[in-house]
PDB file as gemmi writes it, atoms N, CA and C in Angstrom:
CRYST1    1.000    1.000    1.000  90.00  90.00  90.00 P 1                      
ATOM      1  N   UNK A   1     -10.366 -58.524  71.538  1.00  0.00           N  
ATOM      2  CA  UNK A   1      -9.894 -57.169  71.771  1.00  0.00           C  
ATOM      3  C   UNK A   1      -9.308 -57.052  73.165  1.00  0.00           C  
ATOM      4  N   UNK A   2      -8.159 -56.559  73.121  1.00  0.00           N  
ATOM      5  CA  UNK A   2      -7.738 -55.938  74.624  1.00  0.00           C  
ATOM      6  C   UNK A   2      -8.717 -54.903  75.279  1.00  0.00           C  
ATOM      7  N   UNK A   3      -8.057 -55.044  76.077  1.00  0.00           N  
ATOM      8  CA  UNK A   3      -8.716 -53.646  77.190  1.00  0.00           C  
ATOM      9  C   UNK A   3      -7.656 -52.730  77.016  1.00  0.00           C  
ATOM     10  N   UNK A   4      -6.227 -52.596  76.177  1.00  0.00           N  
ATOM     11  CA  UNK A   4      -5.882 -51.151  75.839  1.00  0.00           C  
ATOM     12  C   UNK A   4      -6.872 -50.030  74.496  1.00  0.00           C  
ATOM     13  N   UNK A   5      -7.446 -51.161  73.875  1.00  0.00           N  
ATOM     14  CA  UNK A   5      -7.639 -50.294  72.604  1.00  0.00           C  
ATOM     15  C   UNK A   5      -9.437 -49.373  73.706  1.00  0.00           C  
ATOM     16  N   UNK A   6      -9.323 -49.861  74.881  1.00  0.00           N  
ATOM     17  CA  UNK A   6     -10.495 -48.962  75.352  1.00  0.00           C  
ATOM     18  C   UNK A   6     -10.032 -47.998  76.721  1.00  0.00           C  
ATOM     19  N   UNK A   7      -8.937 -47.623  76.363  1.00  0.00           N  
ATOM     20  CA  UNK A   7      -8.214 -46.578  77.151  1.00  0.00           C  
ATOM     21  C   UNK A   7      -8.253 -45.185  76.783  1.00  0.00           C  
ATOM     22  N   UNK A   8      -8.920 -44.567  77.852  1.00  0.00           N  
ATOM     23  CA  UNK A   8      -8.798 -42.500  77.528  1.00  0.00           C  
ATOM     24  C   UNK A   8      -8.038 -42.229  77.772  1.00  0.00           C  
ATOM     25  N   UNK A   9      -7.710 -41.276  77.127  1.00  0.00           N  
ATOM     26  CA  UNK A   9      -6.419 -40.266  77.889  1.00  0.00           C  
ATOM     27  C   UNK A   9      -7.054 -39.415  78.859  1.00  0.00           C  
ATOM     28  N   UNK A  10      -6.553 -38.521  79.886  1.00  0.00           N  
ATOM     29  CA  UNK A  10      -7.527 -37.900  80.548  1.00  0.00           C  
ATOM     30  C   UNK A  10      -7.365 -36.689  80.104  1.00  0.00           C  
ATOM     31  N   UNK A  11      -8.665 -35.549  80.337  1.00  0.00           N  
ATOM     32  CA  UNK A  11      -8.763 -34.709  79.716  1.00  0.00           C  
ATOM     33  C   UNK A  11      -8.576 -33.627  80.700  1.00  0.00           C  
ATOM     34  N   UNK A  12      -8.703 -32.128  80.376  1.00  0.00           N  
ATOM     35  CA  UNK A  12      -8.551 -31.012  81.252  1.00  0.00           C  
ATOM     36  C   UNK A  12      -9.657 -31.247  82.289  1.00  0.00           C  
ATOM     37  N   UNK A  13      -8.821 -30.573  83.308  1.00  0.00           N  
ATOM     38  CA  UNK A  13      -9.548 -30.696  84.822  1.00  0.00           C  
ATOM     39  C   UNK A  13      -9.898 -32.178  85.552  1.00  0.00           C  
ATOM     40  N   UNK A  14      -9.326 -32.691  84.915  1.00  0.00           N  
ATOM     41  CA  UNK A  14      -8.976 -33.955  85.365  1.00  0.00           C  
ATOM     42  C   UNK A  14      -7.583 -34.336  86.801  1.00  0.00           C  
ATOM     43  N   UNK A  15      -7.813 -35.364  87.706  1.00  0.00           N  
ATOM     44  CA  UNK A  15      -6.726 -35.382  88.646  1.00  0.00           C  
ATOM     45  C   UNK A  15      -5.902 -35.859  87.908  1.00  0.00           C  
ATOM     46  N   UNK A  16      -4.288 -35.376  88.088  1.00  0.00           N  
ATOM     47  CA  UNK A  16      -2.895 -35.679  87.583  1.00  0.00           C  
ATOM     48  C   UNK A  16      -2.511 -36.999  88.840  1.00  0.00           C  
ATOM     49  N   UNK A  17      -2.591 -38.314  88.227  1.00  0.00           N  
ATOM     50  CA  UNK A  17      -2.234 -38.985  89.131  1.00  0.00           C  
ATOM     51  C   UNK A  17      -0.186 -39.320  89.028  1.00  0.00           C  
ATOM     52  N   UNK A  18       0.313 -39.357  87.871  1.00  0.00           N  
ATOM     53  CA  UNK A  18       1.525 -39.543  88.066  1.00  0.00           C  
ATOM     54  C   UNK A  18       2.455 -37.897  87.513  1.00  0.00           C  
ATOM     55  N   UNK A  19       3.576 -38.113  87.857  1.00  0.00           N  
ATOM     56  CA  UNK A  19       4.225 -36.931  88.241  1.00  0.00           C  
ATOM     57  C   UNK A  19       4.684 -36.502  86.333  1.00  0.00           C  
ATOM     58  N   UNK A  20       5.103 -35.955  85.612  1.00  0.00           N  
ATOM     59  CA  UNK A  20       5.511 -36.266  84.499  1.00  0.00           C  
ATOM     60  C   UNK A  20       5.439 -34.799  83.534  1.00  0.00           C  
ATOM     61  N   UNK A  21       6.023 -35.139  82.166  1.00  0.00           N  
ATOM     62  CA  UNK A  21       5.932 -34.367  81.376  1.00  0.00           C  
ATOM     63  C   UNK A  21       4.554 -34.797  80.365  1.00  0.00           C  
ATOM     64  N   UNK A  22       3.767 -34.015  80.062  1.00  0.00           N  
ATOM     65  CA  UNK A  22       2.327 -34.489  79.696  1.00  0.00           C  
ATOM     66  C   UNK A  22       2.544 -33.670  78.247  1.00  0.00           C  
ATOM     67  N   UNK A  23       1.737 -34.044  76.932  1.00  0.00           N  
ATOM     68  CA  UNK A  23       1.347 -33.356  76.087  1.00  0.00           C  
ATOM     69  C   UNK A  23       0.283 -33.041  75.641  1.00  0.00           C  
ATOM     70  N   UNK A  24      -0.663 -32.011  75.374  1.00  0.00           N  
ATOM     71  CA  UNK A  24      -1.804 -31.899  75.308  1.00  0.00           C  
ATOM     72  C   UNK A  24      -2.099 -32.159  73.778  1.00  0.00           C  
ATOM     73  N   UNK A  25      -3.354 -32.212  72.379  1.00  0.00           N  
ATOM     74  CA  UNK A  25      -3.160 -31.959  71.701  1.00  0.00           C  
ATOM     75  C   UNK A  25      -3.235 -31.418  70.350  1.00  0.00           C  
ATOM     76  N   UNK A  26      -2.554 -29.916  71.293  1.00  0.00           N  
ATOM     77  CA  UNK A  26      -1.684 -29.083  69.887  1.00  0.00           C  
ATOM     78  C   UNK A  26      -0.183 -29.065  70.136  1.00  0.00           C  
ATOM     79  N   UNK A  27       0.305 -29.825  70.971  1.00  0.00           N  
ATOM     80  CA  UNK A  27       1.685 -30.596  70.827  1.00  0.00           C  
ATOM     81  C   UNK A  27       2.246 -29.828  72.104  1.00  0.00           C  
ATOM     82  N   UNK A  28       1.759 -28.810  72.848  1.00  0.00           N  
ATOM     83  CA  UNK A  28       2.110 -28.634  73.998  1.00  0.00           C  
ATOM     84  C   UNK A  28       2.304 -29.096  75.249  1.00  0.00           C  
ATOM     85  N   UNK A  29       4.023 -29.079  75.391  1.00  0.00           N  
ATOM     86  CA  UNK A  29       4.396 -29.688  76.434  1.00  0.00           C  
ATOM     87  C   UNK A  29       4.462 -28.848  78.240  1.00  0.00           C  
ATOM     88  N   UNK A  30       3.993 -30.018  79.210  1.00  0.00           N  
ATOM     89  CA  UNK A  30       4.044 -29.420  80.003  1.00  0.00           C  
ATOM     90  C   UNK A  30       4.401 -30.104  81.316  1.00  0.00           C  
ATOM     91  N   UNK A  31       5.203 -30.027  82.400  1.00  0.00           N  
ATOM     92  CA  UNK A  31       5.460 -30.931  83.731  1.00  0.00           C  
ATOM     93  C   UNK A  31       4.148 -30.810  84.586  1.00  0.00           C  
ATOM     94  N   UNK A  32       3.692 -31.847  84.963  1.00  0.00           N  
ATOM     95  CA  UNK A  32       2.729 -31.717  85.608  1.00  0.00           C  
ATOM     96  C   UNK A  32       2.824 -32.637  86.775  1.00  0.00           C  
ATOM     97  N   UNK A  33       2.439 -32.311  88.087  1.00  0.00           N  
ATOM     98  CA  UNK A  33       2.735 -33.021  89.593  1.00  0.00           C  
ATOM     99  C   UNK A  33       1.629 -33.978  89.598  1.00  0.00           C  
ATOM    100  N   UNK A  34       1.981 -34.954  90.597  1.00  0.00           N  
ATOM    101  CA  UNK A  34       0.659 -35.587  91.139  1.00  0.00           C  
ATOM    102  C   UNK A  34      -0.164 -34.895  91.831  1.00  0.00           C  
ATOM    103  N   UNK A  35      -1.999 -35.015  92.215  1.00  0.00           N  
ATOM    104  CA  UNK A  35      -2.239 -34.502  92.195  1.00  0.00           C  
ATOM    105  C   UNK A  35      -3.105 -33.172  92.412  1.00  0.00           C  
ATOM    106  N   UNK A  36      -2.382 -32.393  90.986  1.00  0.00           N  
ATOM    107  CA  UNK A  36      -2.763 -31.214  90.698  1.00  0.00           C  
ATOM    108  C   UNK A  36      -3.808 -31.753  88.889  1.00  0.00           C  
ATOM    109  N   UNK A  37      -4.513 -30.937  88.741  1.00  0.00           N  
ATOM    110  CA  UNK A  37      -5.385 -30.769  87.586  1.00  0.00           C  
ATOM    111  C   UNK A  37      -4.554 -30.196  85.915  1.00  0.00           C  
ATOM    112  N   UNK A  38      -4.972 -31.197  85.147  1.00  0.00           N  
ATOM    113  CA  UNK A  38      -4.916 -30.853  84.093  1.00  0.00           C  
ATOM    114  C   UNK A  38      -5.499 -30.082  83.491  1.00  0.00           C  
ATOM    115  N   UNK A  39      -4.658 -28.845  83.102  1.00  0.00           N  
ATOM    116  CA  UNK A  39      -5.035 -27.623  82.623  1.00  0.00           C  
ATOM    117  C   UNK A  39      -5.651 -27.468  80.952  1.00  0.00           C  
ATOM    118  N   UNK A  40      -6.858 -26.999  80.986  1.00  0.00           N  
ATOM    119  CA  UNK A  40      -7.350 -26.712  79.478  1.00  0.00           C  
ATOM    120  C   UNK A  40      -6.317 -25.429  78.514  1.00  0.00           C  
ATOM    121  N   UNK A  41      -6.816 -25.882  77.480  1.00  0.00           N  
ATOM    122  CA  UNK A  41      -6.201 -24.952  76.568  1.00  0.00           C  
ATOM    123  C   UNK A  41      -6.732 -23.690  76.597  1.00  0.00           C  
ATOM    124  N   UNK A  42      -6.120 -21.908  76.004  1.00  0.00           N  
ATOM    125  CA  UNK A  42      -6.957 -21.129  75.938  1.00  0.00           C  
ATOM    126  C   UNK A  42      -7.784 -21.131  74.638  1.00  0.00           C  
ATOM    127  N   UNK A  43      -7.062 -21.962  73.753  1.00  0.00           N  
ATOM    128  CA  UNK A  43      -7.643 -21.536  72.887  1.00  0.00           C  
ATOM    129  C   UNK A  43      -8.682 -23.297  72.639  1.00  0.00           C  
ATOM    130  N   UNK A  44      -8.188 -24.043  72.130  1.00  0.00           N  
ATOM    131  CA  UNK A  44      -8.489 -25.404  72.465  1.00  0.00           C  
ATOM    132  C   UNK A  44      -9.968 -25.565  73.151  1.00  0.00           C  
ATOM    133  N   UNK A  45      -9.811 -25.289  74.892  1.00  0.00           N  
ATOM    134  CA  UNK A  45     -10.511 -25.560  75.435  1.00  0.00           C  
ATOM    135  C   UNK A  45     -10.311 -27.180  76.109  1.00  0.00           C  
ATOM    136  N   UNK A  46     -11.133 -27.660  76.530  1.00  0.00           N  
ATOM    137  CA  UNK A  46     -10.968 -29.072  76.762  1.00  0.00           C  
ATOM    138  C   UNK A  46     -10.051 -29.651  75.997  1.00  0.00           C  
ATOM    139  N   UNK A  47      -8.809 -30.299  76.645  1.00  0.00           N  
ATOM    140  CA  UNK A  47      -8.119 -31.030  75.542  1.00  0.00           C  
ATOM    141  C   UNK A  47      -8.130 -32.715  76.015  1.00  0.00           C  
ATOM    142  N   UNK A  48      -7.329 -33.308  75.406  1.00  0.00           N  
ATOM    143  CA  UNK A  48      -6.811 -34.592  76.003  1.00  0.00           C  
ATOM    144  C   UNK A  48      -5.361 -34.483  76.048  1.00  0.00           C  
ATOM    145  N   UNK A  49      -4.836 -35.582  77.459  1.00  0.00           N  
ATOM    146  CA  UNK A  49      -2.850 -34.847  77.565  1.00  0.00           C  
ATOM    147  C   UNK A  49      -2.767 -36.500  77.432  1.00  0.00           C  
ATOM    148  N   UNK A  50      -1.002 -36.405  76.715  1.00  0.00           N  
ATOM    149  CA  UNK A  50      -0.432 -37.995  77.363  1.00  0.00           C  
ATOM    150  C   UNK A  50       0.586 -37.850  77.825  1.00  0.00           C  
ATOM    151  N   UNK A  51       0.847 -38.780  78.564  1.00  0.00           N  
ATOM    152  CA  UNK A  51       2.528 -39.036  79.183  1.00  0.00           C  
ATOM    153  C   UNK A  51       3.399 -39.033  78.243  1.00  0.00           C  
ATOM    154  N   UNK A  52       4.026 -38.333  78.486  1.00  0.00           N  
ATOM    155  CA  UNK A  52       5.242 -38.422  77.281  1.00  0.00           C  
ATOM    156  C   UNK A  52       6.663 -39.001  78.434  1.00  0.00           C  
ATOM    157  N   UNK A  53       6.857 -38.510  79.072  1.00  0.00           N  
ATOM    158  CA  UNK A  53       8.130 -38.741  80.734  1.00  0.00           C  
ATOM    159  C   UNK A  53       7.969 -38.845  81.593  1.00  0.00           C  
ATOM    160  N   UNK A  54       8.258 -40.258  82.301  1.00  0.00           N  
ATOM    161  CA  UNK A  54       7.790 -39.854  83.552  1.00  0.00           C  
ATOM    162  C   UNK A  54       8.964 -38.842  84.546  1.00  0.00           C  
ATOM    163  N   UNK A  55       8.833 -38.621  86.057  1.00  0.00           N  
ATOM    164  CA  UNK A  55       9.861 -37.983  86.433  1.00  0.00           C  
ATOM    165  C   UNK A  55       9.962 -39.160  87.364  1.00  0.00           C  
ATOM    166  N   UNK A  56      11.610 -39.258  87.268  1.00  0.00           N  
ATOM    167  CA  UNK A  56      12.169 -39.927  88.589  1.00  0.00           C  
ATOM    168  C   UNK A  56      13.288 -39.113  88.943  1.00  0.00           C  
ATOM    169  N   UNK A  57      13.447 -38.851  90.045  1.00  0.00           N  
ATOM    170  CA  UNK A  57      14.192 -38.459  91.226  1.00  0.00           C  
ATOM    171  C   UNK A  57      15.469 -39.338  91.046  1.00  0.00           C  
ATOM    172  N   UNK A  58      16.444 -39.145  90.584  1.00  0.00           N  
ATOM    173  CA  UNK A  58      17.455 -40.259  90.325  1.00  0.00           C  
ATOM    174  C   UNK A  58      18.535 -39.116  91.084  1.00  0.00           C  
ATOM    175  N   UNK A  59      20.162 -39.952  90.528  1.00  0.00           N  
ATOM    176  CA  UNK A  59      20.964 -38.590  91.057  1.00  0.00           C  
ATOM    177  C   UNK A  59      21.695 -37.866  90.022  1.00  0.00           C  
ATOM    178  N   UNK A  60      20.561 -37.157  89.233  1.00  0.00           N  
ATOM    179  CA  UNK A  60      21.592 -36.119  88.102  1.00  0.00           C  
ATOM    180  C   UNK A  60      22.341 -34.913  88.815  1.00  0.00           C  
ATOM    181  N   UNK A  61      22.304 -35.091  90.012  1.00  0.00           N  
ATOM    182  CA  UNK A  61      23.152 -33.765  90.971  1.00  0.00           C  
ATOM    183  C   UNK A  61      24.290 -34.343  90.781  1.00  0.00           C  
ATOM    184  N   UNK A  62      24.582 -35.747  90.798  1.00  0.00           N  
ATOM    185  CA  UNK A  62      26.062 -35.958  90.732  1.00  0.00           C  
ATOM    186  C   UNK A  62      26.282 -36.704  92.047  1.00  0.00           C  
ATOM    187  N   UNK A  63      24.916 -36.827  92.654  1.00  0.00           N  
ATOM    188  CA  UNK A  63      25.338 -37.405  94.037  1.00  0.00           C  
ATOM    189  C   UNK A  63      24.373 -38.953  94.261  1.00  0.00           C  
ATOM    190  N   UNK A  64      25.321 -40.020  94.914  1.00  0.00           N  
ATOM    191  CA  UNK A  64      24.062 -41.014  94.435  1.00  0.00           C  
ATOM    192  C   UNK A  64      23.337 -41.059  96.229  1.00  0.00           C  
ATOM    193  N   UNK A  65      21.951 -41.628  96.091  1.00  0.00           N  
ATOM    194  CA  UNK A  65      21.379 -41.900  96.893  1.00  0.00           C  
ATOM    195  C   UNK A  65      21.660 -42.279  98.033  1.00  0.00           C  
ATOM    196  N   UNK A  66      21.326 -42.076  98.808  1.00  0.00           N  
ATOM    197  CA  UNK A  66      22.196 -42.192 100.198  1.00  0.00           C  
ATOM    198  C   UNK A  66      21.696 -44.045 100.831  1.00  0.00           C  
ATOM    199  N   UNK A  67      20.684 -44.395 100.299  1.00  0.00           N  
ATOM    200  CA  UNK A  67      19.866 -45.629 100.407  1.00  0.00           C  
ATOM    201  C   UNK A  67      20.303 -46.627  99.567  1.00  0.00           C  
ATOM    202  N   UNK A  68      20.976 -45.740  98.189  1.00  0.00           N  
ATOM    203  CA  UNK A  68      22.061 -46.752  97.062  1.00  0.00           C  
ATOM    204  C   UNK A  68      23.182 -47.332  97.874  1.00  0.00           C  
ATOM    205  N   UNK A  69      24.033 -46.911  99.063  1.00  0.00           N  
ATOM    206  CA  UNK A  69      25.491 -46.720  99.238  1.00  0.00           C  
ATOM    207  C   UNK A  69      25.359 -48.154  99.989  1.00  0.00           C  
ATOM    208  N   UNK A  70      26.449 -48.601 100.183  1.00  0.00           N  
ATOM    209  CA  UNK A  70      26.938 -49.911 100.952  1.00  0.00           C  
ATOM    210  C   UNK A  70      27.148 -49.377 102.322  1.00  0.00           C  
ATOM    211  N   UNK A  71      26.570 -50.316 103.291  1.00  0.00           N  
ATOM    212  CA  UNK A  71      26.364 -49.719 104.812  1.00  0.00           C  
ATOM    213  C   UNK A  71      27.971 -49.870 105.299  1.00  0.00           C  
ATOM    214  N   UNK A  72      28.433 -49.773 106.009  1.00  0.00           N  
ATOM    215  CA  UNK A  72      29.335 -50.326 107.006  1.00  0.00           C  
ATOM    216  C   UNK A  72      29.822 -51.156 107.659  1.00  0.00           C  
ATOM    217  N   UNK A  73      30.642 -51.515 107.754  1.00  0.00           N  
ATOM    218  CA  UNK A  73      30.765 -53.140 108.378  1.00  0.00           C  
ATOM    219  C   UNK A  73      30.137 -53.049 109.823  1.00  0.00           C  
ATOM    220  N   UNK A  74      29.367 -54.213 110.050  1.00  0.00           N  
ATOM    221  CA  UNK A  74      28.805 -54.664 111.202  1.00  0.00           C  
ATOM    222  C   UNK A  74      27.232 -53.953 111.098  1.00  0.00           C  
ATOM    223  N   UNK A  75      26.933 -53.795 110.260  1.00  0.00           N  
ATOM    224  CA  UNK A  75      25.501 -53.121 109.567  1.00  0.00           C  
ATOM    225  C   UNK A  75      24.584 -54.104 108.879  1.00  0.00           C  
ATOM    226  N   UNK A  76      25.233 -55.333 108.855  1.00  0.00           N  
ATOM    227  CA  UNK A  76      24.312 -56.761 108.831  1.00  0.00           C  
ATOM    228  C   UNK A  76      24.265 -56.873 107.143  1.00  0.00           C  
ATOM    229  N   UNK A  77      24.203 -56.014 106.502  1.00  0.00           N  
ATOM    230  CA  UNK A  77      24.225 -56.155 104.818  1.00  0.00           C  
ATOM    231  C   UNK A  77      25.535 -56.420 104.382  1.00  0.00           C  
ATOM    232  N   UNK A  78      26.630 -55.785 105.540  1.00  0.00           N  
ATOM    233  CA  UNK A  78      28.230 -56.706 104.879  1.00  0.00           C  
ATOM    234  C   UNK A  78      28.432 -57.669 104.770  1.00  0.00           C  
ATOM    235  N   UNK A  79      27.839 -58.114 105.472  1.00  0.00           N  
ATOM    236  CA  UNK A  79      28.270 -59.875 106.015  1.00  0.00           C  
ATOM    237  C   UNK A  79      27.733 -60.554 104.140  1.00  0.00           C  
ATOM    238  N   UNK A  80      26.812 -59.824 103.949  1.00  0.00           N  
ATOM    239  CA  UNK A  80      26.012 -61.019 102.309  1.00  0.00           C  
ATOM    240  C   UNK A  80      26.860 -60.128 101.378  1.00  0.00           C  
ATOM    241  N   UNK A  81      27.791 -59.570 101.592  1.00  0.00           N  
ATOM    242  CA  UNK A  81      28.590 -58.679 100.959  1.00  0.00           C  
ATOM    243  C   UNK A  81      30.111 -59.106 100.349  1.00  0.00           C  
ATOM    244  N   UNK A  82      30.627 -59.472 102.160  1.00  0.00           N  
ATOM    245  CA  UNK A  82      31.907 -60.192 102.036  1.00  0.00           C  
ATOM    246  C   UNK A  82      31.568 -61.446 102.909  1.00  0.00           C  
ATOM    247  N   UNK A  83      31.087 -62.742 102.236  1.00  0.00           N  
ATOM    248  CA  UNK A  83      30.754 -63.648 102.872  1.00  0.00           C  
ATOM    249  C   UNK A  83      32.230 -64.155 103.685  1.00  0.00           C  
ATOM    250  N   UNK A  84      31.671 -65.398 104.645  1.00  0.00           N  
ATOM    251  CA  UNK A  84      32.893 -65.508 105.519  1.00  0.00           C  
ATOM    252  C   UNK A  84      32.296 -67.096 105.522  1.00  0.00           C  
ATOM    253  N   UNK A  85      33.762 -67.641 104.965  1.00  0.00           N  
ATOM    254  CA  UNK A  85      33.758 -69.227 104.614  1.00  0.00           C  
ATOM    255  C   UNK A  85      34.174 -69.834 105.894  1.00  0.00           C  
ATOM    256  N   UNK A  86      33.538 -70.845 106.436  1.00  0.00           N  
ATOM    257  CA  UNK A  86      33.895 -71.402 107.421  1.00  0.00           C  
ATOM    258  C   UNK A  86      35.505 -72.436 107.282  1.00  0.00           C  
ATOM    259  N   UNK A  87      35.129 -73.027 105.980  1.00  0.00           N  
ATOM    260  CA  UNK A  87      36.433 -73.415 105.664  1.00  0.00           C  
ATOM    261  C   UNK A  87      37.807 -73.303 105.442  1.00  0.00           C  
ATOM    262  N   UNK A  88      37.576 -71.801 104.556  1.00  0.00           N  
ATOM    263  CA  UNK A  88      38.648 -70.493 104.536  1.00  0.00           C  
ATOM    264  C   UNK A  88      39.819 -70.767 106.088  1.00  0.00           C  
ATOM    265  N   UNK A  89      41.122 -70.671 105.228  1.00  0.00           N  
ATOM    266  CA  UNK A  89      42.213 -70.683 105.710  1.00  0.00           C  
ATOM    267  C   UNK A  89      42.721 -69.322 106.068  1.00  0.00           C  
ATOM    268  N   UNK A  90      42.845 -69.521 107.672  1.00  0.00           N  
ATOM    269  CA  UNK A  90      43.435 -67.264 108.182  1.00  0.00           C  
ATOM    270  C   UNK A  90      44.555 -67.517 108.213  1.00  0.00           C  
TER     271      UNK A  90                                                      
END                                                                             
């Protein structure tokens, strides 16, 4: 036997360790932060949630990462960029 088939889900009032869209279950979806506590049902009561998404921070603004972009020449990452052949004819 693995050690997945002895995995909980965590239940209400529990710490939210990753950031995500969680489902509790009577199929209610909900975003939940790192953490903050997993919220019981009203009616339910204690539930169990799963990850359904995680969230990543990507660039759906339309703008990419400023840490994605190619530095500048003389910024030491050009050089493995546009290598420079010693042999190469100027």
């Amino acid at each position: 036997m693995s050690g997945k088939d002895k995995d909980m889900p965590p239940v209400s009032r529990e710490k939210v360790e990753v950031d995500g869209v969680y489902t509790n279950e009577a199929g209610q979806e909900q975003y939940l932060e790192r953490g903050g506590m997993f919220p019981a049902d009203e009616v339910l009561g204690t539930t169990e949630w799963r990850l359904r998404e995680y969230d990543f921070d990507n660039h759906h603004d339309g703008r990419t990462d400023k840490r994605l972009v190619v530095k500048q020449e003389g910024h030491g990452k050009q050089d493995k960029l546009d290598p420079q052949y010693s042999n190469a004819e100027d």
